[in-house]
PAKOL-220209 format. One record per residue (C-alpha): residue in three letters; x, z, y. Coordinates in steps of 0.25 Angstrom, whole numbers, plus 2048, in hexadecimal, padded with zeros to 3 digits. Layout:
N
ALAXZY/...
end
This chain:
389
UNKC7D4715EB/UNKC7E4795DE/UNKC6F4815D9/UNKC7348A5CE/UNKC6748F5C5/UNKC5D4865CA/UNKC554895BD/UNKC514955C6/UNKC4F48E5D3/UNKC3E4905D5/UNKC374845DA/UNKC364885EA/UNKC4648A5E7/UNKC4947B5E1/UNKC404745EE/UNKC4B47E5F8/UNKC574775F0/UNKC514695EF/UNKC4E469600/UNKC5D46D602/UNKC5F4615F9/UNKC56459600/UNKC5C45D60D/UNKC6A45B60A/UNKC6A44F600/UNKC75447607/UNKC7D452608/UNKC7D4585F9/UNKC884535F2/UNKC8845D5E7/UNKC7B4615DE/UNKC7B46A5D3/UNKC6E46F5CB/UNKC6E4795C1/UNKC6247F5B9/UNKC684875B2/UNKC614935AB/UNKC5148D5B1/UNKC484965B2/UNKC3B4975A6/UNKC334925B2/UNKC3D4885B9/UNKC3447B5BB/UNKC3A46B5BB/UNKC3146B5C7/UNKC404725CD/UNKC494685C7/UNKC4345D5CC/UNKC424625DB/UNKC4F4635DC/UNKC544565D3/UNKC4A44D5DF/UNKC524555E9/UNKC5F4515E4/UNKC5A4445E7/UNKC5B4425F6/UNKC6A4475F1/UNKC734395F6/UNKC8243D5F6/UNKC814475E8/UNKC904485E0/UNKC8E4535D7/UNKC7F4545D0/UNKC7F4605C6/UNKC734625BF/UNKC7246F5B4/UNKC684725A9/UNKC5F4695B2/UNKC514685AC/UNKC4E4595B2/UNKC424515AC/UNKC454445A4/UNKC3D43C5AF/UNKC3A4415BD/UNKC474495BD/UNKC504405B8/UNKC4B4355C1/UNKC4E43D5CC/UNKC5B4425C6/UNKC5D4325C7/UNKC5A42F5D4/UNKC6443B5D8/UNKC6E4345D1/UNKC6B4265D7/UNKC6C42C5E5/UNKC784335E5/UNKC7F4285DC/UNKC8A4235E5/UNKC8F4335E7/UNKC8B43B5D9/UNKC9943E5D2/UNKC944485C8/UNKC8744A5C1/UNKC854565B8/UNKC774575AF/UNKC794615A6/UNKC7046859C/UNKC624605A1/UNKC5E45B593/UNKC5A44E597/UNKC5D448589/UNKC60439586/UNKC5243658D/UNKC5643E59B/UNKC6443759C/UNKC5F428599/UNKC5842C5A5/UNKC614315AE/UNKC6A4255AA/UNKC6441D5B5/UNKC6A4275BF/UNKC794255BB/UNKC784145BE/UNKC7E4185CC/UNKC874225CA/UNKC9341B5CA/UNKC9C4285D0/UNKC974325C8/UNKCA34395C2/UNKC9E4445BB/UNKC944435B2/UNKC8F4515AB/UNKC8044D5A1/UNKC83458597/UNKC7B45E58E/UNKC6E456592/UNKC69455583/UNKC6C446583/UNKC71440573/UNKC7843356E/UNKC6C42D574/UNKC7142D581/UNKC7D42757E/UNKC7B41A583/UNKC7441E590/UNKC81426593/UNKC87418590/UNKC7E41359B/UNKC8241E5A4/UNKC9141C5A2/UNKC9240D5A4/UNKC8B4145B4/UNKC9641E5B7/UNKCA44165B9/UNKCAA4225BE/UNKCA742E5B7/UNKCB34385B4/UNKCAC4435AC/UNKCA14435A0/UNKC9A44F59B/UNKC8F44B590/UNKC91458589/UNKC8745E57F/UNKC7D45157F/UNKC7D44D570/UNKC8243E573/UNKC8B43E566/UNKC93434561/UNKC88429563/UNKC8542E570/UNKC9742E573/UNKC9841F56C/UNKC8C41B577/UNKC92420584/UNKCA141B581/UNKC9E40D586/UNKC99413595/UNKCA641E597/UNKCAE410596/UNKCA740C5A3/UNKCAA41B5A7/UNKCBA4195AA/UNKCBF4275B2/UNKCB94315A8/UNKCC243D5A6/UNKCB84485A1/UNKCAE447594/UNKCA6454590/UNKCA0450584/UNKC9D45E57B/UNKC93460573/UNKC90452571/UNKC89451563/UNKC9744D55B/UNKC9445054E/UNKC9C456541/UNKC9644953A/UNKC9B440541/UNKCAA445543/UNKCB243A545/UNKCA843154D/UNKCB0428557/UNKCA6428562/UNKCAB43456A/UNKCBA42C568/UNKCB341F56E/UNKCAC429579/UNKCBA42E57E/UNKCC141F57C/UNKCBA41D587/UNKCBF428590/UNKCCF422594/UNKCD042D5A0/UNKCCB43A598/UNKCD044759D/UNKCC645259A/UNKCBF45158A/UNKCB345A584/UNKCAE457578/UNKCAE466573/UNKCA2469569/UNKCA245C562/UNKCA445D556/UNKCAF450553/UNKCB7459548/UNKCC5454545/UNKCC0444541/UNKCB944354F/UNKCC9449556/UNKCD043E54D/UNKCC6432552/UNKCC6439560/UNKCD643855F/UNKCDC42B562/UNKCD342D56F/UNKCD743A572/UNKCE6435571/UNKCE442D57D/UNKCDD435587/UNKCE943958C/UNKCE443F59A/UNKCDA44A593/UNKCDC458599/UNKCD045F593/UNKCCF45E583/UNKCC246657F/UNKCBE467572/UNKCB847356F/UNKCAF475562/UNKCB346555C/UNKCB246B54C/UNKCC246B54A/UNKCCB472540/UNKCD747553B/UNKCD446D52E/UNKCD545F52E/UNKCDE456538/UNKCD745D545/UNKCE246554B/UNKCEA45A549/UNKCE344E54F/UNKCDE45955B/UNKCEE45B55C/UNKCF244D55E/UNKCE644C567/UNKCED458570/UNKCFB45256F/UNKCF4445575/UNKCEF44C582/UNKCFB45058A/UNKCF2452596/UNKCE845B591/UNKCE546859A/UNKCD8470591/UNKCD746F583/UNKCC947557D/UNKCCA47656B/UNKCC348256A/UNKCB8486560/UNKCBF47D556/UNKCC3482549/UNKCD248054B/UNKCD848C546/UNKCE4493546/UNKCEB48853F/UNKCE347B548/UNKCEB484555/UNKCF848454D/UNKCF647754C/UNKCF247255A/UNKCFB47C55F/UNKD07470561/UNKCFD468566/UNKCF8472572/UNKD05474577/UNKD0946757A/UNKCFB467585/UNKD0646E58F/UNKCF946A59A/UNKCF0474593/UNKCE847E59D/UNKCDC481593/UNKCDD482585/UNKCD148757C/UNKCD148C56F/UNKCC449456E/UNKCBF495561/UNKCC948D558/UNKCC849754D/UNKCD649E550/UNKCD84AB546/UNKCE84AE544/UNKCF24B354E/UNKCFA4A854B/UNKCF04A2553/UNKCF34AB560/UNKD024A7560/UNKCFE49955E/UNKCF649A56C/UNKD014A3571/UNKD0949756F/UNKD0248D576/UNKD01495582/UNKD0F497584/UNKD0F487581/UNKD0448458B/UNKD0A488599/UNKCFE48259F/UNKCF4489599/UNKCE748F5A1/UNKCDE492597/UNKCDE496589/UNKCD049857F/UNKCD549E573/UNKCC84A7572/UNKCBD4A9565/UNKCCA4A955D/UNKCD04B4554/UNKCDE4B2554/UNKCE14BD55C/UNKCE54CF559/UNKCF34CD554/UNKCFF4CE558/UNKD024BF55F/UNKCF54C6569/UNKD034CB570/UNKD0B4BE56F/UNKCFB4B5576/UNKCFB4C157F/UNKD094BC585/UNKD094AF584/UNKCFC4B258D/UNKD044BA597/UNKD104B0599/UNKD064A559A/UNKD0849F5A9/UNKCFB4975AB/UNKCEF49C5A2/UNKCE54A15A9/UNKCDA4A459D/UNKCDB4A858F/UNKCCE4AB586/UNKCD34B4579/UNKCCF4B556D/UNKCC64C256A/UNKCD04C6560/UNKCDC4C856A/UNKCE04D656A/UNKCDB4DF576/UNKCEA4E357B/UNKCED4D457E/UNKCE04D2584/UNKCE34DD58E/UNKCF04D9591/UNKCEC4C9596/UNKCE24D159F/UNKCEB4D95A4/UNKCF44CC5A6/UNKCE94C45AB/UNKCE44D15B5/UNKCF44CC5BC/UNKCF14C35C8/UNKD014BC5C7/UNKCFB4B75B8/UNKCF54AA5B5/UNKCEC4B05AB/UNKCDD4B45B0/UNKCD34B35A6/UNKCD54BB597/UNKCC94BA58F/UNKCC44BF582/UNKCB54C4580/UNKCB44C358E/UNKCBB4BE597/UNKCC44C65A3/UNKCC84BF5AF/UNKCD44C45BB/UNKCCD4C85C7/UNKCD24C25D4/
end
């Protein structure tokens, strides 16, 4: 069962949904909630009619609950008890955007004791901080076979990281960690904790810590870890405050070199530059598994640049999807030389231009993309254009 928009259900409308509830409570195996976009008169009255009829629920796998305005007592209370029935089937739980702070969570704390098959946990963006860490420790120690982790945009910072790494220890099978947005600081570059945080993480595949800002001392302590998760696939670290100045493009290359597995690389909106591309350049080619690359925003403004990423996509046969959008690089000459290496591609599928790419070469790729026998679907720039089936 999936209500979109519930923010706009009237109260006669939340007592219809919470009697099918009711009705069919052992048979519901999937719940998803989203209040979304509430109306200026939307009541709690609303949320809690239908959190007490997800309580009859007894064979629930997937809970999903959105922008859910739940009560720090009565509604997490009952949240609990939803949680305690259904704890020897709920694989996945997903609270996000409910702003239940530190408070709200120590509470709902008490539901995870159970849960001992939850493999998805999603609590992002709940207004919890470093306070919080050592309850998430508590949760941890409670959830032996948890495979994916998003904790992004609560403010835990590296207090927070440093009081949750003893719990993931407990936690053995995860693969996926979203943290963005997390409170790293530029003051505290070089802090250990997010290197202790990961150490405890052996079977990583898919990494965010994107919007944190770790600079280039936080990548050479988060080095020596990186170097031995050797299974990553997903690498995104989007907006982390590197340059090309320093040892940044460097230690991010050894990093890359490290990873032979790696599928979806994410470095955009870091000041890298026309030389830091030069200079991961060697290091990009060698990720012959790369479907997703993404250099949006790096701060590209020669067309040197547009033969360097020319380059790379002669190198990277693989290759699905290319970002090298919010760049200025483009409106020479070398347009032609990205405009062909484009065509003769045999896989990518999206490619997002910089504005500054002439208009001929962004007809052409229409055209090219407009061919059903071609790969390529999707060419964007200031919009986006899309092949019709």
């Amino acid at each position: 069962m999936i209500v979109s928009r519930c923010g706009n259900l009237s109260l006669p409308d939340c007592q219809v949904v919470a009697r099918i509830v009711r009705h069919h409570g052992d048979l519901i195996q999937k719940v998803e909630f989203n209040f979304d976009n509430m109306r200026e008169n939307f009541q709690k009255e609303n949320v809690s009619i239908l959190l007490q009829a997800l309580s009859v629920c007894t064979c629930l796998k997937v809970l999903r609950l959105h922008w859910c305005p739940i009560s720090l007592v009565e509604g997490i209370n009952t949240l609990n008890r939803v949680l305690h029935r259904n704890a020897q089937t709920l694989e996945e739980f997903v609270m996000i955007k409910s702003y239940i702070g530190d408070k709200g969570l120590e509470h709902l704390s008490r539901g995870f004791q159970l849960l001992h098959k939850l493999k998805k946990l999603n609590i992002s963006d709940m207004q919890c901080t470093d306070q919080s860490g050592s309850r998430l420790n508590f949760i941890f120690h409670h959830l032996p076979l948890l495979t994916s982790l998003n904790l992004s945009e609560n403010h835990i910072a590296y207090s927070g990281l440093l009081a949750i790494a003893s719990g993931l220890q407990q936690c053995k099978h995860i693969e996926s960690v979203d943290i963005p947005d997390i409170g790293l600081e530029k003051e505290d570059e070089g802090h250990p904790a997010l290197a202790v945080f990961l150490s405890a993480l052996p079977r990583l595949q898919e990494l965010n810590f994107g919007e944190n800002h770790i600079g280039e001392g936080g990548l050479k302590v988060l080095l020596p870890v990186l170097q031995k998760c050797d299974q990553l696939r997903s690498l995104k670290m989007f907006s982390i405050g590197l340059t090309s100045d320093g040892h940044s493009m460097p230690l991010l290359a050894t990093i890359l070199i490290c990873l032979p597995l790696l599928e979806k690389i994410d470095i955009g909106c870091n000041n890298i530059g026309d030389r830091g591309l030069e200079q991961l350049a060697p290091a990009l080619e060698q990720c012959s598994r790369l479907t997703s690359l993404c250099l949006w925003g790096i701060g590209l403004q020669s067309s040197q640049s547009i033969l360097t990423i020319s380059h790379l996509l002669c190198q990277l046969g693989s290759l699905k999807d290319l970002n090298v959008s919010v760049n200025d690089c483009g409106g020479s000459e070398h347009d032609d030389t990205l405009c062909a290496a484009v065509k003769s591609h045999p896989s990518l599928e999206c490619i997002q231009l910089p504005e500054s790419v002439c208009s001929d070469v962004l007809s052409v790729l229409k055209r090219h993309a407009a061919d059903p026998t071609t790969t390529l679907r999707t060419v964007y720039m200031c919009g986006s254009w899309t092949r019709q089936e």
